[in-house]
ChimeraX commands (.cxc) that place a marker at each C-alpha (Angstrom):
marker #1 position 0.00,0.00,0.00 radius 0.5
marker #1 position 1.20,3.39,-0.77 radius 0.5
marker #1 position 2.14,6.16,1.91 radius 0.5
marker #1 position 0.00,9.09,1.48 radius 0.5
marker #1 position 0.40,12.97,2.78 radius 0.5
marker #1 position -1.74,15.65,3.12 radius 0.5
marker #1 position -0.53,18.88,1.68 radius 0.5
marker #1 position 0.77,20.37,5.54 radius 0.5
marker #1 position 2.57,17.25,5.60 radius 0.5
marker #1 position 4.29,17.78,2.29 radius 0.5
marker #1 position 4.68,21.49,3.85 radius 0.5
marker #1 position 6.54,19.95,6.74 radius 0.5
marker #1 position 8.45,17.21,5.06 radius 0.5
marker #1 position 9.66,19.49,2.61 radius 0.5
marker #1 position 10.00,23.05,5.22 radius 0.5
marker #1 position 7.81,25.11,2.82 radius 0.5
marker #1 position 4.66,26.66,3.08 radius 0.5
marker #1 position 1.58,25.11,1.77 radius 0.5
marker #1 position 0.79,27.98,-0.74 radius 0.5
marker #1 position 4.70,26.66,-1.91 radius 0.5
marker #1 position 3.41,22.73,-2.18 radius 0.5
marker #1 position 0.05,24.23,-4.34 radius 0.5
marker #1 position 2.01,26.11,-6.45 radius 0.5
marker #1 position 4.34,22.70,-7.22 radius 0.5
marker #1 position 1.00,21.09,-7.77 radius 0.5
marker #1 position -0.47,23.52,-10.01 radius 0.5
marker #1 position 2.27,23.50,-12.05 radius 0.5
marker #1 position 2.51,19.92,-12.63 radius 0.5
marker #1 position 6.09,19.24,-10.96 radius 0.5
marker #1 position 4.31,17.64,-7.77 radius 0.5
marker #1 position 2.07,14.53,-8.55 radius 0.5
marker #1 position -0.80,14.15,-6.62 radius 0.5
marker #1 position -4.05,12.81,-6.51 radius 0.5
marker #1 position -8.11,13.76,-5.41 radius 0.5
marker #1 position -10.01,10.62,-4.11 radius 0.5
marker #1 position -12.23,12.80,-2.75 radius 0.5
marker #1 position -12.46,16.02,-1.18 radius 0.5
marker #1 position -8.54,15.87,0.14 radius 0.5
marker #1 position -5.95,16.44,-2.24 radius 0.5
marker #1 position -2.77,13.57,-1.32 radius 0.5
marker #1 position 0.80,13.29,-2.22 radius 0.5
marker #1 position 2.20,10.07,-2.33 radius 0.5
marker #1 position 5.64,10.06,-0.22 radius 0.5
marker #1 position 7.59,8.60,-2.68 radius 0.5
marker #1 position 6.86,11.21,-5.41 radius 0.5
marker #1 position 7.36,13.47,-2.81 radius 0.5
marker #1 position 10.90,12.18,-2.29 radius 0.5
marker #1 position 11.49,12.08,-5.97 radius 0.5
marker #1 position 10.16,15.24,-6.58 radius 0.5
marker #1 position 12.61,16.93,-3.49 radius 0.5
marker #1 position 15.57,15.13,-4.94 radius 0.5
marker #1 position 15.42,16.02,-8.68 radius 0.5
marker #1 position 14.81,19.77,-7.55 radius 0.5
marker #1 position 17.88,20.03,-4.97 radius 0.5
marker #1 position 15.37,20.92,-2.45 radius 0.5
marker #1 position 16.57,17.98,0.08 radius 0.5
marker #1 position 20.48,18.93,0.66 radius 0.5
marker #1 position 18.30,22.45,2.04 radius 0.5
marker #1 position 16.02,20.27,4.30 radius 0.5
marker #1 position 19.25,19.00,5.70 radius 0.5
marker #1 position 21.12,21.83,5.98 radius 0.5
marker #1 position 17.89,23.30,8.06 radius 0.5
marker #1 position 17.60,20.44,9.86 radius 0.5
marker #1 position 21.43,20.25,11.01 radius 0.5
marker #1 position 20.83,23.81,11.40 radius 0.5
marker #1 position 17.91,23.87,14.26 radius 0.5
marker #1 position 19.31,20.63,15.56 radius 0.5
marker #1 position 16.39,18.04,14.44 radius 0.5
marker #1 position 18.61,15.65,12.16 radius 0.5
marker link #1:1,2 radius 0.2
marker link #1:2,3 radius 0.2
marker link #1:3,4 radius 0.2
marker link #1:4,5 radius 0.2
marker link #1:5,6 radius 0.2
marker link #1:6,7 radius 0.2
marker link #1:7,8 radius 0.2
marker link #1:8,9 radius 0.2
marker link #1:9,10 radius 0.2
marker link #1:10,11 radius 0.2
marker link #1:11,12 radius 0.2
marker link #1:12,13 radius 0.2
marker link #1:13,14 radius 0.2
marker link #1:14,15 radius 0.2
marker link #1:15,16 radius 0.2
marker link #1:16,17 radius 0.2
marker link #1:17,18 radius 0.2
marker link #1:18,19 radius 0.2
marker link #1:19,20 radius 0.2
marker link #1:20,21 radius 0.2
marker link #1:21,22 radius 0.2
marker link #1:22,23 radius 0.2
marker link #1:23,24 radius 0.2
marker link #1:24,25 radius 0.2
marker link #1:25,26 radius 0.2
marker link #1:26,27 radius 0.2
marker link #1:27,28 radius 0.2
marker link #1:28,29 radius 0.2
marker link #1:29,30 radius 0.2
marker link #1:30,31 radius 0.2
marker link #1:31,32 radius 0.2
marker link #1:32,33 radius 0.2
marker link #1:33,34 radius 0.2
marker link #1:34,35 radius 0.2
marker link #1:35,36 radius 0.2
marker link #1:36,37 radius 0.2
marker link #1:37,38 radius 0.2
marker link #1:38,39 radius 0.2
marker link #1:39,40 radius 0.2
marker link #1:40,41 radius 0.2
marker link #1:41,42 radius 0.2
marker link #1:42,43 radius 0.2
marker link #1:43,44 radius 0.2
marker link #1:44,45 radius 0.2
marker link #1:45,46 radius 0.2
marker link #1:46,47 radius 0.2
marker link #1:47,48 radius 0.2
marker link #1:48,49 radius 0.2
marker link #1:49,50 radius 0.2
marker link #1:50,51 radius 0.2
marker link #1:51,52 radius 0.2
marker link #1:52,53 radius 0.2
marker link #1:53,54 radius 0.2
marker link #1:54,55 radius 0.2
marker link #1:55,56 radius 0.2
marker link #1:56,57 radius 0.2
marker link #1:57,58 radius 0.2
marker link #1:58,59 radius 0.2
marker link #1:59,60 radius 0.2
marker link #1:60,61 radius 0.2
marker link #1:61,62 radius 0.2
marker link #1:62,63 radius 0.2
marker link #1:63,64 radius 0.2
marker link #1:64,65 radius 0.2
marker link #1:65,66 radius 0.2
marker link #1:66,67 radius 0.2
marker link #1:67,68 radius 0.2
marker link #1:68,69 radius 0.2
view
């Protein structure tokens, strides 16, 4: 079964804002999918999606940063 997020878990998981994770949506770089009246991310795009644009050597470096690694 796949892993599913909401968009303020994408938000989280990726240390954007929401607005951000509707914008990748909108423009088609972020997968996702409506079964009903929640819109869902599955993790793995997610990861794929935060690798191919860079954006996880800056989650890191935020992380290591505030101390959460």
């Amino acid at each position: 079964m796949h892993d599913y997020l909401l968009l303020s878990e994408v938000a989280e998981i990726a240390r954007t804002s929401i607005d951000s994770v509707r914008g990748w949506l909108r423009s088609g770089r972020l997968p996702s999918v409506k079964p009903g009246r929640r819109r869902l991310v599955r993790r793995e795009e997610l990861e794929r999606f935060l690798a191919r644009d860079g954006l996880t050597e800056r989650r890191a470096v935020h992380a290591e940063a505030a101390g959460t690694e």
